[in-house]
ZADO-1210 file (C-alpha; in nm, 4 decimals, padded with zeros to 6 digits):
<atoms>
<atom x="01.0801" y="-01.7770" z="-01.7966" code="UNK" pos="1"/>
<atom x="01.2252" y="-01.6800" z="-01.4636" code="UNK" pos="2"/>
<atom x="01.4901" y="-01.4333" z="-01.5881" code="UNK" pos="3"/>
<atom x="01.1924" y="-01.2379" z="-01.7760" code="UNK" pos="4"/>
<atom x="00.9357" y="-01.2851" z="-01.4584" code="UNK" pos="5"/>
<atom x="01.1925" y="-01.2157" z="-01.1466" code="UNK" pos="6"/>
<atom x="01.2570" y="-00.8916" z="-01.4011" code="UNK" pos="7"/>
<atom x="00.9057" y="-00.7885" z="-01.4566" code="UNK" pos="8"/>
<atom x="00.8292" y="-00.8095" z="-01.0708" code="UNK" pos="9"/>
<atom x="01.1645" y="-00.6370" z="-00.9862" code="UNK" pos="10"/>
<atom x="01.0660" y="-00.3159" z="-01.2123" code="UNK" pos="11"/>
<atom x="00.7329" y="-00.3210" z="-01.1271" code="UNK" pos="12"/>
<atom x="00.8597" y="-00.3494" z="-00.7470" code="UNK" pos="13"/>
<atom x="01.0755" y="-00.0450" z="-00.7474" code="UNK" pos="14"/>
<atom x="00.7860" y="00.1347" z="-00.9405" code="UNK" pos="15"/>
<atom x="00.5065" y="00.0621" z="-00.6681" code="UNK" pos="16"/>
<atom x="00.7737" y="00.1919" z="-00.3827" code="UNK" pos="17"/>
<atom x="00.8189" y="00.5269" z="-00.5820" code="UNK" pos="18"/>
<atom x="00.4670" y="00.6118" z="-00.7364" code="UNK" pos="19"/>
<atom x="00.2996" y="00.4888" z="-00.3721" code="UNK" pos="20"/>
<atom x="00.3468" y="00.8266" z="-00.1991" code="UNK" pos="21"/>
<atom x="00.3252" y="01.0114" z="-00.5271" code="UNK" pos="22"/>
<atom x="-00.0536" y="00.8652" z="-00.4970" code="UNK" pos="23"/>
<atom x="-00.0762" y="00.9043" z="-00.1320" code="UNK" pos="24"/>
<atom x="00.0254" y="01.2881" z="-00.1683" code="UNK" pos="25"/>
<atom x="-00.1999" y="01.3627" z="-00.4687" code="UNK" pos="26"/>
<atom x="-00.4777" y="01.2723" z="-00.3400" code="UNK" pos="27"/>
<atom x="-00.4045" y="01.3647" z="00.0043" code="UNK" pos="28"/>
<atom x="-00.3838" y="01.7221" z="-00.2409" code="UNK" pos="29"/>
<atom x="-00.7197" y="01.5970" z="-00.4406" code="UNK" pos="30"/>
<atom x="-00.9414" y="01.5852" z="-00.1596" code="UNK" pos="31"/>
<atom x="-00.8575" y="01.8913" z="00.0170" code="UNK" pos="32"/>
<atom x="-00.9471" y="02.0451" z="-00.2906" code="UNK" pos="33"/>
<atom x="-01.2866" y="01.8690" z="-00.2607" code="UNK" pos="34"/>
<atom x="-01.2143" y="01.5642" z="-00.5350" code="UNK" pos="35"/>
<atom x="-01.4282" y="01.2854" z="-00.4950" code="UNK" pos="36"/>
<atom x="-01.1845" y="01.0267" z="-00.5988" code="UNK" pos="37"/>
<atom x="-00.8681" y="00.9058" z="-00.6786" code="UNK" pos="38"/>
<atom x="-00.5773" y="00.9897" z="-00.9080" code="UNK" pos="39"/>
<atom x="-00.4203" y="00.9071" z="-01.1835" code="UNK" pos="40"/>
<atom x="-00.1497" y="00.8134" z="-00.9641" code="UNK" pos="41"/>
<atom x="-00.3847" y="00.5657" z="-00.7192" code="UNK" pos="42"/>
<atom x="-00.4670" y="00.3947" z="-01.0847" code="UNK" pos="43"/>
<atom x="-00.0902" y="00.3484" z="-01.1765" code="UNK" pos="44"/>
<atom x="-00.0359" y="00.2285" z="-00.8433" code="UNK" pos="45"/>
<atom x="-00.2826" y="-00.0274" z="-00.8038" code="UNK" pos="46"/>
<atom x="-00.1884" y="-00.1746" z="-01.1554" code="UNK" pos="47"/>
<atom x="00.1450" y="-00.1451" z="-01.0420" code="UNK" pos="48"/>
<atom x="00.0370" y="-00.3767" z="-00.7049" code="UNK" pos="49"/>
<atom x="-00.1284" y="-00.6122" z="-00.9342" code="UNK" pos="50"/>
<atom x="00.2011" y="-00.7181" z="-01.1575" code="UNK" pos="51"/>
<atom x="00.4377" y="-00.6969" z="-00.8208" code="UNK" pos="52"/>
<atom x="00.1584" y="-00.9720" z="-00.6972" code="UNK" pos="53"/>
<atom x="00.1275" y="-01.1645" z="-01.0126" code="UNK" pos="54"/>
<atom x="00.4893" y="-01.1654" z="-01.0713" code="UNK" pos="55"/>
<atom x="00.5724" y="-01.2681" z="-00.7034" code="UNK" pos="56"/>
<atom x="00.2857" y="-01.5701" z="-00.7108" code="UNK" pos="57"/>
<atom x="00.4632" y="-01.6808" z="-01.0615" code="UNK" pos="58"/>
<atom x="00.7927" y="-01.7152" z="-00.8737" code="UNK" pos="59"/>
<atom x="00.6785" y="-01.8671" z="-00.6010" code="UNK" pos="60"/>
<atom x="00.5026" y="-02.1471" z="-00.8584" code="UNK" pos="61"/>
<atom x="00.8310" y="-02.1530" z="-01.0701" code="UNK" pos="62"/>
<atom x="01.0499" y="-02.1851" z="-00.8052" code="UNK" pos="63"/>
<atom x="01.0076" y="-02.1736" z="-00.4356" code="UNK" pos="64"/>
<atom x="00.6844" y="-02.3887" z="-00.3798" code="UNK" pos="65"/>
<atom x="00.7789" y="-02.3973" z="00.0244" code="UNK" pos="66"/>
<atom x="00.6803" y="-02.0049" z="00.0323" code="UNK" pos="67"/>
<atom x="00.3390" y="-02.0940" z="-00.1125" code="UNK" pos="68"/>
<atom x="00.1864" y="-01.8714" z="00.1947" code="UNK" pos="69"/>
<atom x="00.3157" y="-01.5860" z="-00.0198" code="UNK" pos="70"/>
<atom x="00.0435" y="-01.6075" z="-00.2972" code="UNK" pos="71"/>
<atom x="-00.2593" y="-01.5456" z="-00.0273" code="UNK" pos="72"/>
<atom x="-00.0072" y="-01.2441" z="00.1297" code="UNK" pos="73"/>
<atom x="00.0049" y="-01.0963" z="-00.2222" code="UNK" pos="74"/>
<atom x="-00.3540" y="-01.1389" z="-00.3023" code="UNK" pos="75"/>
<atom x="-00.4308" y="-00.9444" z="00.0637" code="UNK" pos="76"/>
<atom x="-00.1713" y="-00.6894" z="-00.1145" code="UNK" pos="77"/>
<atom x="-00.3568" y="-00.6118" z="-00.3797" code="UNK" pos="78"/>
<atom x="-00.7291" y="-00.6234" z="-00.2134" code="UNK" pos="79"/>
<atom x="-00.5952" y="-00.3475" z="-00.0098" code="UNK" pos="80"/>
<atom x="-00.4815" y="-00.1225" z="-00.2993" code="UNK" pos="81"/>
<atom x="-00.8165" y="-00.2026" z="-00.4784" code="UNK" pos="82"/>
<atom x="-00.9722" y="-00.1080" z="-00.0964" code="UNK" pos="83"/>
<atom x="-00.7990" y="00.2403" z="-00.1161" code="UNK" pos="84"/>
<atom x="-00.9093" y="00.3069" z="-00.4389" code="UNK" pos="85"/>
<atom x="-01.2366" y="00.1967" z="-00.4050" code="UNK" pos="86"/>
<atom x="-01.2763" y="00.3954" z="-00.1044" code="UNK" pos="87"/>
<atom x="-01.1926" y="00.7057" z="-00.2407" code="UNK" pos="88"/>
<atom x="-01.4584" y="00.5863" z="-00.5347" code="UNK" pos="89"/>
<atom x="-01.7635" y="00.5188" z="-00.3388" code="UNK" pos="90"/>
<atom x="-01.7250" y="00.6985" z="-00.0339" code="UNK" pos="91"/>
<atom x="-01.9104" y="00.4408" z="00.1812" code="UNK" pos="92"/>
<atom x="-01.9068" y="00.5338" z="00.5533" code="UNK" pos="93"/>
<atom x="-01.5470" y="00.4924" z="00.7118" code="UNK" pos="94"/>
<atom x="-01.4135" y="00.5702" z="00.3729" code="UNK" pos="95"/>
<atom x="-01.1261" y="00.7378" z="00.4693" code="UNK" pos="96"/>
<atom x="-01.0035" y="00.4395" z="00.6981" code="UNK" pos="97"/>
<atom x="-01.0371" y="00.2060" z="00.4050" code="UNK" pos="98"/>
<atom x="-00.8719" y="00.4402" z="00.1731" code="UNK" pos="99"/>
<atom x="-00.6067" y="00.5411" z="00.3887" code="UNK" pos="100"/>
<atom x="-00.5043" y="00.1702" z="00.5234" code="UNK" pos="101"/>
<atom x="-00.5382" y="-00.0002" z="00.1995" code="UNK" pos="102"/>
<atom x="-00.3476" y="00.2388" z="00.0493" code="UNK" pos="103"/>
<atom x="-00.1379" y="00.2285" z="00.2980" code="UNK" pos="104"/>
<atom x="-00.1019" y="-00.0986" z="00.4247" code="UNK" pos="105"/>
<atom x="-00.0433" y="-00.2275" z="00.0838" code="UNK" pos="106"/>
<atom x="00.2528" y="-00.0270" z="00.0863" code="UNK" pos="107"/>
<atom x="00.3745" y="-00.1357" z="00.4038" code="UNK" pos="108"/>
<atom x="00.3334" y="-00.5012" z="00.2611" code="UNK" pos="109"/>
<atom x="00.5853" y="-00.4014" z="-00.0293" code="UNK" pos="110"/>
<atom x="00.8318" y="-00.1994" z="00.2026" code="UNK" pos="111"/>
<atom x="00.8485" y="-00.5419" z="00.4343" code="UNK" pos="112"/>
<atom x="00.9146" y="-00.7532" z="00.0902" code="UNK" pos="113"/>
<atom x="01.1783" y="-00.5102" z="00.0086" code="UNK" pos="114"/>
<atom x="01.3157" y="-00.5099" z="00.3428" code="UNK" pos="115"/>
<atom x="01.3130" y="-00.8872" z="00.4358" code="UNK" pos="116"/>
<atom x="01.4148" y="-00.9620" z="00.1007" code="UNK" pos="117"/>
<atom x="01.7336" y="-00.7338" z="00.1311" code="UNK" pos="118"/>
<atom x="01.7851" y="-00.8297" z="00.5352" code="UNK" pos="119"/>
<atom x="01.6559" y="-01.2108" z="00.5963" code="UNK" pos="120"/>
<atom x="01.7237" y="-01.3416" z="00.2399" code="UNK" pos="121"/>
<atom x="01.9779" y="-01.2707" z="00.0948" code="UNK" pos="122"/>
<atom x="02.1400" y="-01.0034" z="00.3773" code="UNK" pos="123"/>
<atom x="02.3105" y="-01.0621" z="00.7019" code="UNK" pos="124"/>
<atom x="02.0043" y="-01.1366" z="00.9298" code="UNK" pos="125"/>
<atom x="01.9421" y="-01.4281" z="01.1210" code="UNK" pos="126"/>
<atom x="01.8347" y="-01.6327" z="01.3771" code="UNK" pos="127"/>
<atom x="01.5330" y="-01.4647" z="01.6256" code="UNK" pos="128"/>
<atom x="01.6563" y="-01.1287" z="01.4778" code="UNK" pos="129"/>
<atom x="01.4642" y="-01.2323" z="01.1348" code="UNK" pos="130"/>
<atom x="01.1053" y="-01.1220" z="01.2825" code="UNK" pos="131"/>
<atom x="01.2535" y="-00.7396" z="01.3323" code="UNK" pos="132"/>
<atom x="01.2542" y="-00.6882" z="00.9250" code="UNK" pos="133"/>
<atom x="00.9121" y="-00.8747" z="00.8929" code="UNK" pos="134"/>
<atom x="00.7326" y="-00.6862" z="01.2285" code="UNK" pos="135"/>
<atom x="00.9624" y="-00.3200" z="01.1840" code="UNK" pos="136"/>
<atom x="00.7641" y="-00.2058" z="00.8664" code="UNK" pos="137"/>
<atom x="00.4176" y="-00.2685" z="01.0128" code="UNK" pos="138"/>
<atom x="00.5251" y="-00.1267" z="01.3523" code="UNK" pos="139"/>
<atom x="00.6086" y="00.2065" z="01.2308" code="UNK" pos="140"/>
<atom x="00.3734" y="00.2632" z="00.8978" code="UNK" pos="141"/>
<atom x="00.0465" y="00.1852" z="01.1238" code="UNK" pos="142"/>
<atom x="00.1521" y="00.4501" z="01.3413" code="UNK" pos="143"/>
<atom x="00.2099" y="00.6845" z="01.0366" code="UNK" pos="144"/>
<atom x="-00.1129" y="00.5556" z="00.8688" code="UNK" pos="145"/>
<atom x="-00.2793" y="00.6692" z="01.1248" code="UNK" pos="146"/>
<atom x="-00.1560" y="00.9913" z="01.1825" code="UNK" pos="147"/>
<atom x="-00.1938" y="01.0534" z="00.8336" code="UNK" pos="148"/>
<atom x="-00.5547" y="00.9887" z="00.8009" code="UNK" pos="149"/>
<atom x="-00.6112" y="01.1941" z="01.0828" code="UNK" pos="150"/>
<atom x="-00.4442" y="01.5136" z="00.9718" code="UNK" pos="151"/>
<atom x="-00.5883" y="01.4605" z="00.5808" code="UNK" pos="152"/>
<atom x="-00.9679" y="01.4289" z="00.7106" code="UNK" pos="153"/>
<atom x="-00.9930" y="01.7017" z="00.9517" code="UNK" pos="154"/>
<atom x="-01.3285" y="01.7643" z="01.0158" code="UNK" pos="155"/>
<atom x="-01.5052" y="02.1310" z="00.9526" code="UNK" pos="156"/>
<atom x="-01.6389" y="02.2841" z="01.2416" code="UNK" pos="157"/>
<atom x="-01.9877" y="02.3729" z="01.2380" code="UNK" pos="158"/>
<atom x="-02.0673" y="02.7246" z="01.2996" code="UNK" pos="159"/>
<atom x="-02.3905" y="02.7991" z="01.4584" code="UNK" pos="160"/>
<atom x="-02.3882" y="03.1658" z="01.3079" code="UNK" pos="161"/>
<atom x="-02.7240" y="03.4017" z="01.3576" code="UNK" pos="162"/>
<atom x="-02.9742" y="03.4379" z="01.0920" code="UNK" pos="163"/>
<atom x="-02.9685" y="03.7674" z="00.9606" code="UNK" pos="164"/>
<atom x="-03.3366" y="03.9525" z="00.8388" code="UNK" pos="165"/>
</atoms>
């Protein structure tokens, strides 16, 4: 049961760090060209999210019961994919912050697994230097979350132009 779960969450892992900016860029593409919602890519992501959480609560119930903050990490992980897409979806105001830091921040959330996973756990990391892999990711993809929301939903400038009779 652990072989066949640690593989399922592994696959789906590497599959939610390579189809996250494929979503992030087609829609990024979508709405400039005045889509109201999501892609097909968003979709495949956020199922994606949803097996790298399920998978990764399983293990932690199999296994490693001490890291039993994990399962309330994950479910924040995949609240903020659904957030993105449901964003994009409903278009409430502040929409684009929702969509672009759920979409993003769940991201970030997998990019820290992957990192303090290959750093912390099982890498060469130790001691006080362990919170650089858990803080790094966060650091820098809030910064670039940011910027990226700002440059996808420029505003159009009203034109005050003269009525013509």
């Amino acid at each position: 049961m652990h072989t066949a779960t640690l593989l399922v969450h592994v696959v789906a892992g590497v599959a939610g760090l390579l189809i996250g900016p494929l979503a992030m860029r087609q829609d990024a593409r979508r709405f400039a060209a005045g889509h109201r919602t999501s892609g097909r890519y968003t979709a495949a992501y956020v199922v994606v999210v949803l097996l790298v959480c399920v998978s990764g609560s399983a293990l932690v119930w199999l296994d490693r019961t001490d890291l039993w903050w994990l399962v309330p990490v994950s479910a924040a992980t995949f609240a903020l994919a659904v957030l993105a897409r449901e964003s994009a979806r409903r278009r409430f105001r502040g929409w684009t912050h929702g969509y672009v830091h759920g979409l993003g921040g769940s991201y970030i959330a997998q990019v820290t697994a992957l990192v303090v996973v290959a750093l912390v756990v099982d890498g060469p990391v130790g001691g006080g230097a362990q919170l650089i892999p858990w803080l790094a990711p966060t650091a820098v993809g809030t910064v670039l979350i940011e910027v990226w929301r700002r440059r996808l939903f420029v505003p159009v400038p009203r034109v005050n132009r003269p009525v013509v009779t």
